[in-house]
MIDOSE-1310 file (N, C-alpha, C; in nm, 2 decimals, decimal comma, always signed):
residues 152
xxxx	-2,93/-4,29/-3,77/-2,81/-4,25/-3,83/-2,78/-4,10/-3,82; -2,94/-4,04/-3,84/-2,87/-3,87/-3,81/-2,85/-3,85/-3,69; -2,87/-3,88/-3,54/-2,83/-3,85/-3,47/-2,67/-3,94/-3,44; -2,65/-4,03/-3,49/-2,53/-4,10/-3,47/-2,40/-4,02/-3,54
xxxx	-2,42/-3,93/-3,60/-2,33/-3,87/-3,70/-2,27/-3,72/-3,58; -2,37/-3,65/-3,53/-2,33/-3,55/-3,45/-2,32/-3,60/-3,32; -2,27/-3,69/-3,28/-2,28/-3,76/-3,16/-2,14/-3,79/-3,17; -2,11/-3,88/-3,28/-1,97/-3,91/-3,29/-1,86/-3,79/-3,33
xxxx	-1,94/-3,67/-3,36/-1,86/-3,54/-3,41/-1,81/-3,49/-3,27; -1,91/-3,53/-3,18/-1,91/-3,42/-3,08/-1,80/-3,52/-3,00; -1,80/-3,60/-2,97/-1,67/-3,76/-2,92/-1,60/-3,68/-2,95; -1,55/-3,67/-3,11/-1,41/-3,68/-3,13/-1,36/-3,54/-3,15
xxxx	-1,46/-3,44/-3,10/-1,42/-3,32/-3,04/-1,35/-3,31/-2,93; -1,44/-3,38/-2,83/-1,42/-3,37/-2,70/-1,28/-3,42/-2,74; -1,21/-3,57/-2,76/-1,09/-3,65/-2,70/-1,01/-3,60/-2,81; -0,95/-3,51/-2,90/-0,86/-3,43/-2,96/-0,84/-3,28/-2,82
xxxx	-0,99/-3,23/-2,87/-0,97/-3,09/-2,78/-0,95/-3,11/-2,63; -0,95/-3,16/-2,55/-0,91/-3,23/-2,42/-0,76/-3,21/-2,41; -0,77/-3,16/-2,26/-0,63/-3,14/-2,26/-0,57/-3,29/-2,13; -0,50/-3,37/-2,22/-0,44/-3,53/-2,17/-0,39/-3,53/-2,00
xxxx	-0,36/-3,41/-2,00/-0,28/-3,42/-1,86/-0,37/-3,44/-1,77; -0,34/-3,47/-1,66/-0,42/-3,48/-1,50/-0,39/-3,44/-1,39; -0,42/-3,36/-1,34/-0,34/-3,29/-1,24/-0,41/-3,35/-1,10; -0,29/-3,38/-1,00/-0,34/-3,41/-0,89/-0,33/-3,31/-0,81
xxxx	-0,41/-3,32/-0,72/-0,39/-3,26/-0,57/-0,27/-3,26/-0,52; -0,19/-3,14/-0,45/-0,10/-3,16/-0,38/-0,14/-3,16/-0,24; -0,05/-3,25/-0,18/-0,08/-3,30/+0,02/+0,02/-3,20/+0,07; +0,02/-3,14/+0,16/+0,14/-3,06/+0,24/+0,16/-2,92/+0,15
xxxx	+0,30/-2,86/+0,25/+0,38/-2,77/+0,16/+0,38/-2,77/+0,02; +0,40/-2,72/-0,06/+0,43/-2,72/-0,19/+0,59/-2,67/-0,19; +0,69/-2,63/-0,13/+0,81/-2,62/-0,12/+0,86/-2,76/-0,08; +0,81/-2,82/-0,01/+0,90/-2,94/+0,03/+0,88/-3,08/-0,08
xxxx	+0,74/-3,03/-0,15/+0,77/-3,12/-0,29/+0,86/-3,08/-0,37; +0,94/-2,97/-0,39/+0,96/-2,88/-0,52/+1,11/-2,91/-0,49; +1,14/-2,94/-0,35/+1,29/-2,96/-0,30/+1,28/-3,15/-0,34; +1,23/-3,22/-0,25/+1,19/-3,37/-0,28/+1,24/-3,39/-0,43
xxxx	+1,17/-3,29/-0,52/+1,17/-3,34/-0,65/+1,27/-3,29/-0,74; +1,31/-3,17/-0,71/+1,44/-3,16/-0,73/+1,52/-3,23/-0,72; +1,58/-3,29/-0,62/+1,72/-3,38/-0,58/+1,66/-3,53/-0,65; +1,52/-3,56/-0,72/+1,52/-3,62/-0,75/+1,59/-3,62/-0,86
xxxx	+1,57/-3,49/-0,91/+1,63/-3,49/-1,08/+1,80/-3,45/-1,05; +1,83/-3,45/-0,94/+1,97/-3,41/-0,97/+2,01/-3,27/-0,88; +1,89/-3,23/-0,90/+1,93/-3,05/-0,77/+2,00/-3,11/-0,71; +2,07/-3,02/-0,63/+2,15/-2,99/-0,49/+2,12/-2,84/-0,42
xxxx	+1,99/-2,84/-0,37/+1,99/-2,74/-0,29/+2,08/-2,66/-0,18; +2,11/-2,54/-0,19/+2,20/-2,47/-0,09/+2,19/-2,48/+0,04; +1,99/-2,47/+0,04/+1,93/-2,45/+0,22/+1,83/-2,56/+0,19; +1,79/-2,65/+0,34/+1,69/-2,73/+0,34/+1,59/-2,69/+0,42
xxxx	+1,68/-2,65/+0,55/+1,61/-2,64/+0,67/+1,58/-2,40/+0,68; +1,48/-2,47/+0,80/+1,48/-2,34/+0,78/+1,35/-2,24/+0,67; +1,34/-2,28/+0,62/+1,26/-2,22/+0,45/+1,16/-2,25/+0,50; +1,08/-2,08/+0,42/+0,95/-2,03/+0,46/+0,85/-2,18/+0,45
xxxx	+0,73/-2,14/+0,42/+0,62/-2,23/+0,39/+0,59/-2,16/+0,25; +0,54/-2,21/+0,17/+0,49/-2,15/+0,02/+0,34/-2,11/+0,02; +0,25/-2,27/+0,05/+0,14/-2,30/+0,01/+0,10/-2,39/+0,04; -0,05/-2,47/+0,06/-0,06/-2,62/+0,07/-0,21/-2,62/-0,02
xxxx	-0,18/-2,51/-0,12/-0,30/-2,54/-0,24/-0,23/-2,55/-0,35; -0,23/-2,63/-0,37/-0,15/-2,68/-0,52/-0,18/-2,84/-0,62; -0,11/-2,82/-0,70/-0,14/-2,96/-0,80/-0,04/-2,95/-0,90; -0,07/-3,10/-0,92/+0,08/-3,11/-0,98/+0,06/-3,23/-1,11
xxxx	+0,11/-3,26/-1,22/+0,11/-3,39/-1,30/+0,30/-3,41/-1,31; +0,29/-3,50/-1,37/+0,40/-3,55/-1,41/+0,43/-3,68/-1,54; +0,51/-3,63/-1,63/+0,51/-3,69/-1,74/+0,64/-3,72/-1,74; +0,71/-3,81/-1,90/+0,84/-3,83/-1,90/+0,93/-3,72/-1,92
xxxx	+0,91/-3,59/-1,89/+0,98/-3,49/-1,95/+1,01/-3,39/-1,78; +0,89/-3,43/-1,72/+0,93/-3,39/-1,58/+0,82/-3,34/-1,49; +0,83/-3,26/-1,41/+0,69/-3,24/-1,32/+0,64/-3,07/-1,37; +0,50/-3,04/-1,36/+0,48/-2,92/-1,35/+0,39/-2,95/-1,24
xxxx	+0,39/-2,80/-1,16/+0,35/-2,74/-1,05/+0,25/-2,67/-1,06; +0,11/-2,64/-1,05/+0,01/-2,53/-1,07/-0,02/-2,45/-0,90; +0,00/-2,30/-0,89/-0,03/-2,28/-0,75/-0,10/-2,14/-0,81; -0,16/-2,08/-0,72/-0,24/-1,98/-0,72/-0,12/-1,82/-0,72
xxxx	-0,20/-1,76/-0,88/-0,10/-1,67/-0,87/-0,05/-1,56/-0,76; -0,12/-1,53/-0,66/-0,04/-1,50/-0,54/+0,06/-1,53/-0,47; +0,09/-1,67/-0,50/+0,21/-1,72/-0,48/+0,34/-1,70/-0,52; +0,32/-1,61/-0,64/+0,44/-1,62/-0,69/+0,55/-1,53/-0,61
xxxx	+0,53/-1,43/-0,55/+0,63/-1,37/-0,45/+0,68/-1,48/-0,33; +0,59/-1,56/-0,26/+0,63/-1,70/-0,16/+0,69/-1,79/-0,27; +0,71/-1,83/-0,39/+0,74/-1,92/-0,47/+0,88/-1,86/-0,50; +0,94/-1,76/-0,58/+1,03/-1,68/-0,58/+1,11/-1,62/-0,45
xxxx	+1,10/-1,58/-0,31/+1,15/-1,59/-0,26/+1,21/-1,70/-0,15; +1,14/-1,86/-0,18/+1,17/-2,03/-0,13/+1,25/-2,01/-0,26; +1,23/-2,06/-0,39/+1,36/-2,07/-0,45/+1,52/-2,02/-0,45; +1,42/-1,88/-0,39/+1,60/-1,74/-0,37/+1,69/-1,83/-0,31
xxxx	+1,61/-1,90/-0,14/+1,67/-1,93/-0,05/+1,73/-2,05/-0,06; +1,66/-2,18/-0,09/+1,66/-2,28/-0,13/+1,78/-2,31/-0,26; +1,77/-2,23/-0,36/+1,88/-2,30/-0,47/+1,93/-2,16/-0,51; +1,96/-2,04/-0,40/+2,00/-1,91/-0,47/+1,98/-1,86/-0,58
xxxx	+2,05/-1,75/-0,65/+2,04/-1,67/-0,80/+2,03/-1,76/-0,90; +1,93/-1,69/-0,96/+1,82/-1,78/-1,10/+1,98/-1,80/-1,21; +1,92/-1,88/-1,30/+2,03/-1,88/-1,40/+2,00/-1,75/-1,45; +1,87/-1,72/-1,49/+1,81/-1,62/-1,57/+1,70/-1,58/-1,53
xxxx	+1,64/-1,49/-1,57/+1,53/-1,44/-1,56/+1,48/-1,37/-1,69; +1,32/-1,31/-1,69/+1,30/-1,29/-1,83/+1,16/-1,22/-1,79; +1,11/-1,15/-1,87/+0,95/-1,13/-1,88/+0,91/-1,04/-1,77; +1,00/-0,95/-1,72/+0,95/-0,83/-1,62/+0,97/-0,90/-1,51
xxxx	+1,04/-0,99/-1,44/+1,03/-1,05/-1,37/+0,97/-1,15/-1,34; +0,86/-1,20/-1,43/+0,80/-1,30/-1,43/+0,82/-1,44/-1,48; +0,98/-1,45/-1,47/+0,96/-1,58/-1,52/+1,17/-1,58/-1,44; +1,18/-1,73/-1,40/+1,29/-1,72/-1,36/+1,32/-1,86/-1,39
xxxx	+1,45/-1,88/-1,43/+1,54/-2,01/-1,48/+1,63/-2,05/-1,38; +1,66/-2,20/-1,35/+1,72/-2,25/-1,23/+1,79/-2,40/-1,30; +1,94/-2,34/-1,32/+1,98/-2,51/-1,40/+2,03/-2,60/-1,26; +1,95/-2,69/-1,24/+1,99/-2,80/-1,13/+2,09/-2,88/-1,12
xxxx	+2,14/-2,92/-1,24/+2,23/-3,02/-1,25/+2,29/-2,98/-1,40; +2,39/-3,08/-1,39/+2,48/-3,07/-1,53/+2,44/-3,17/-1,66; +2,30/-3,22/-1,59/+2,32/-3,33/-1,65/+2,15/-3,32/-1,76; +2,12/-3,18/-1,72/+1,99/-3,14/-1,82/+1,88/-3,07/-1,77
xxxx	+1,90/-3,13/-1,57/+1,77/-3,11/-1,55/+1,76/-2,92/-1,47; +1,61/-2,90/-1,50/+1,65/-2,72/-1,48/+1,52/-2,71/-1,45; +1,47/-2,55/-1,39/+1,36/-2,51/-1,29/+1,27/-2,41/-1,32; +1,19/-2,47/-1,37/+1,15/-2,31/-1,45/+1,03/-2,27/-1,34
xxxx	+1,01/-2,12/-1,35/+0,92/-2,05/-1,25/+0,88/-1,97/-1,34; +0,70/-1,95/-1,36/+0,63/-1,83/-1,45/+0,54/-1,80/-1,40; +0,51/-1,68/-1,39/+0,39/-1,59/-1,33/+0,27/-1,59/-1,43; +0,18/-1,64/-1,45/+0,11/-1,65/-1,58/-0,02/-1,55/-1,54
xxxx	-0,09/-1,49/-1,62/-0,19/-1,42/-1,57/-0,31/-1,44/-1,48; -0,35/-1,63/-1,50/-0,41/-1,68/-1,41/-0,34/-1,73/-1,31; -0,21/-1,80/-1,31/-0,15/-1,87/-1,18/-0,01/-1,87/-1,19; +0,01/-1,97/-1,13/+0,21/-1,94/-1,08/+0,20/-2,10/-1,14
xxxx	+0,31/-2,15/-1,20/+0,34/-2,24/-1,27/+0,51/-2,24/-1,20; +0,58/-2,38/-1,19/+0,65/-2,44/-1,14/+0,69/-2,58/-1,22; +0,79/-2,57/-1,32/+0,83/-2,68/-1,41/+1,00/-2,74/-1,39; +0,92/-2,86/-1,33/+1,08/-2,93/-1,34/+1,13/-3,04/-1,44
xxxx	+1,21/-3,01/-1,48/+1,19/-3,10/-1,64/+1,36/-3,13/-1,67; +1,35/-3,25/-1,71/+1,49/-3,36/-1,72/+1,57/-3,31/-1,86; +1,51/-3,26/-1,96/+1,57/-3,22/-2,09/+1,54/-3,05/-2,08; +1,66/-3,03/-2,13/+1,66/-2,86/-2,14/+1,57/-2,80/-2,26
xxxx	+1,52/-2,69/-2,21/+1,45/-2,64/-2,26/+1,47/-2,51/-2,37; +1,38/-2,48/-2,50/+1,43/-2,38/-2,54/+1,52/-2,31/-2,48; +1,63/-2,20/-2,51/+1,69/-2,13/-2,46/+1,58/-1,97/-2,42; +1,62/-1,94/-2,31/+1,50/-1,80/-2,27/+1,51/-1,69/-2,37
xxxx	+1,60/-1,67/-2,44/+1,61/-1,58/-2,55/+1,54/-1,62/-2,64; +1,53/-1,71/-2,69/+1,40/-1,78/-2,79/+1,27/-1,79/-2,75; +1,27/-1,77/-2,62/+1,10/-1,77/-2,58/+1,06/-1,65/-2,55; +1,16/-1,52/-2,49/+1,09/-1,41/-2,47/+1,14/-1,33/-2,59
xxxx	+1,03/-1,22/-2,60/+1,03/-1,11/-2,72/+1,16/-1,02/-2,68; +1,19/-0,95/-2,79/+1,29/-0,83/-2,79/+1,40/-0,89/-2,72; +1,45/-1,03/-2,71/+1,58/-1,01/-2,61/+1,56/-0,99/-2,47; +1,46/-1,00/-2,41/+1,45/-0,94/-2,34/+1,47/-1,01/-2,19
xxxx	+1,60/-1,12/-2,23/+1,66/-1,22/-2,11/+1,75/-1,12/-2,09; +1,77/-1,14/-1,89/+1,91/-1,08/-1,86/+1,95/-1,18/-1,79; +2,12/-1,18/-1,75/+2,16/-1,26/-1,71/+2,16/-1,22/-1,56; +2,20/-1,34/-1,49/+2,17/-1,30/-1,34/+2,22/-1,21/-1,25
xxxx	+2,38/-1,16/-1,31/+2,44/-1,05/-1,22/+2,34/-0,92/-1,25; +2,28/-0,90/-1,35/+2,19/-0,77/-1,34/+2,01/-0,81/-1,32; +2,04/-0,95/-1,24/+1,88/-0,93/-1,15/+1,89/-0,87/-1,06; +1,72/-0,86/-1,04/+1,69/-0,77/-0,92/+1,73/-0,79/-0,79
xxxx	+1,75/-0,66/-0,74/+1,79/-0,72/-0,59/+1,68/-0,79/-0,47; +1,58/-0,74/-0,52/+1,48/-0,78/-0,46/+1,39/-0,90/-0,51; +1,38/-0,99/-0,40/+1,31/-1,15/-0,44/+1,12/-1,14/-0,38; +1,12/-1,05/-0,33/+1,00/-1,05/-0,27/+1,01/-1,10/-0,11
């Protein structure tokens, strides 16, 4: 019984503290998923053809809320300038540049892009999300006519 008591402590550590999701391997480009999956949810891309390469190290899960993207944060200048081309000027942008908004459709679904300190994150998701003013500090969302001119 004494060892059956920290055995089942340490169980129900693990499957609370565990993080649910699973990420798979991505096969190919990681742009030509990110387009694929977009027009799944409703995008209408500007450009198809033509567009750089991003990456072919990546992973991805997907729940009922929508897909997220994990890629190596070097990416994020090749990830931000495929988006530029592919679906033009962000809705928004936020966080030094590090984070950019892309509403796909009218009907909820939107593109989020974050530079995170360990990687580049890529979220496409069916229900809108917080508003960017509520997620970053001081206000510190601008709207797209005063983004940068430069996409990398």
């Amino acid at each position: 019984m004494k060892i059956c008591t920290p055995l089942f402590t340490l169980f129900l550590i693990a499957l609370c503290g565990c993080d649910h999701r699973h990420f798979i391997a991505g096969d190919g480009d990681v742009g030509q998923f990110v387009l694929q999956t977009a027009e799944r949810f409703g995008g209408t891309p500007i450009a198809t053809n033509g567009l750089p390469r991003v990456s072919d190290q990546w992973s991805y899960f997907e729940d009922s809320d929508g897909v997220v993207i994990m890629l190596s944060k070097q990416t994020f200048p090749a990830v931000v300038g495929f988006l530029h081309q592919s679906f033009g000027e962000p809705s928004g942008y936020g966080d030094s540049g590090r984070y950019f908004d892309y509403r796909l459709s009218t009907n909820g679904a939107s593109l989020y892009l974050h530079q995170w300190d360990e990687n580049t994150e890529v979220k496409i998701r069916w229900h809108p999300m917080p508003t960017l003013s509520m997620m970053l500090p001081n206000n510190s969302l601008q709207a797209t006519a005063a983004a940068p001119a430069s996409y990398g």
